[in-house]
C-alpha positions as CSV (number, residue, x, y, z in Angstrom):
1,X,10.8,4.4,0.2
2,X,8.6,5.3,-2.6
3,X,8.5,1.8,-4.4
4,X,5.2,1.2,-6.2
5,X,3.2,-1.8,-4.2
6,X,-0.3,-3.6,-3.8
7,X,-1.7,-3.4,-0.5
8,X,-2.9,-7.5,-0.2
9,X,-6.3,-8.6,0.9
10,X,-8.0,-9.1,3.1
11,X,-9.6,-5.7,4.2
12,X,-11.9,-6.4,6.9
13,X,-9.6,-4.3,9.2
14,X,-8.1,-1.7,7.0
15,X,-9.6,1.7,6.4
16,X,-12.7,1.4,3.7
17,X,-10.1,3.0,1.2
18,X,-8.6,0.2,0.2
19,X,-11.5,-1.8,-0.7
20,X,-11.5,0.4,-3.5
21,X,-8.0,1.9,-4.1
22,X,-5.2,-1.1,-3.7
23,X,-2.1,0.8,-5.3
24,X,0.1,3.2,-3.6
25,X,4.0,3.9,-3.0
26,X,5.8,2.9,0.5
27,X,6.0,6.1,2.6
28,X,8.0,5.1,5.4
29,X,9.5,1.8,7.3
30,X,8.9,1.2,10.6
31,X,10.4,-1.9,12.7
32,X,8.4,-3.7,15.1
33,X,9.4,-6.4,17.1
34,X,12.3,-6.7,15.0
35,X,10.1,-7.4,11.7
36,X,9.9,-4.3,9.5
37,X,6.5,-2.9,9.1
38,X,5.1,-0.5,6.5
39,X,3.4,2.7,5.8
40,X,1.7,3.1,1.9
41,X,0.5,6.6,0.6
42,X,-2.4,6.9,-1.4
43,X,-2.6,8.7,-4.5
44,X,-6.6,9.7,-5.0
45,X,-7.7,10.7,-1.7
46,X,-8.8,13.7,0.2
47,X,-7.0,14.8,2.1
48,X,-4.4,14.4,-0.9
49,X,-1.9,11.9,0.0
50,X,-3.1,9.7,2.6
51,X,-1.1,7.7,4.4
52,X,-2.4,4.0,5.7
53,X,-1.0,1.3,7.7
54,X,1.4,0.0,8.9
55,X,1.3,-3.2,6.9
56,X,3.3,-5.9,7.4
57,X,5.7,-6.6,4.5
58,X,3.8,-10.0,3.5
59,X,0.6,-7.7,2.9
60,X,2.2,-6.0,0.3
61,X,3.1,-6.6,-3.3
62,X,5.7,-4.9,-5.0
63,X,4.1,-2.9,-8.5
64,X,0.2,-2.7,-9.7
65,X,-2.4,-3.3,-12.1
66,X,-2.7,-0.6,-14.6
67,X,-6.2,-0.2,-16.5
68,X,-5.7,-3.0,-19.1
69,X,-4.6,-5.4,-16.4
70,X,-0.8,-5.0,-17.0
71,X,1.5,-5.3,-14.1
72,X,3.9,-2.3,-13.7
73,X,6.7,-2.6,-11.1
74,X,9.3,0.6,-11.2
């Protein structure tokens, strides 16, 4: 929970959001059929905070981009 992570392409099927906004921090694990599934929180979004997902853990990578293209992983 809370760990900084990249929401992976491809976003055909995701909300439009993450075409432009791929960074977020893990809100909540769910399990599914035994295989863990998560929730990531948005940062810049109205309503504040918006939750999207559940994405499976192989859609996800842990850290971001920051603006001069380093990666930053808490």
């Amino acid at each position: 929970m809370g760990d900084l992570v990249t929401v992976l392409p491809p976003y055909d099927r995701d909300p439009y959001i993450l075409n432009f906004q791929h960074y977020g921090r893990i809100a909540a694990v769910e399990h599914r059929e035994n295989m863990p599934s998560y929730m990531v929180e948005l940062d810049s979004t109205l309503p504040p905070r918006r939750q999207v997902g559940p994405f499976p853990g192989t859609r996800l990578a842990k850290g971001w981009r920051d603006q001069s293209g380093r990666w930053l992983v808490e």
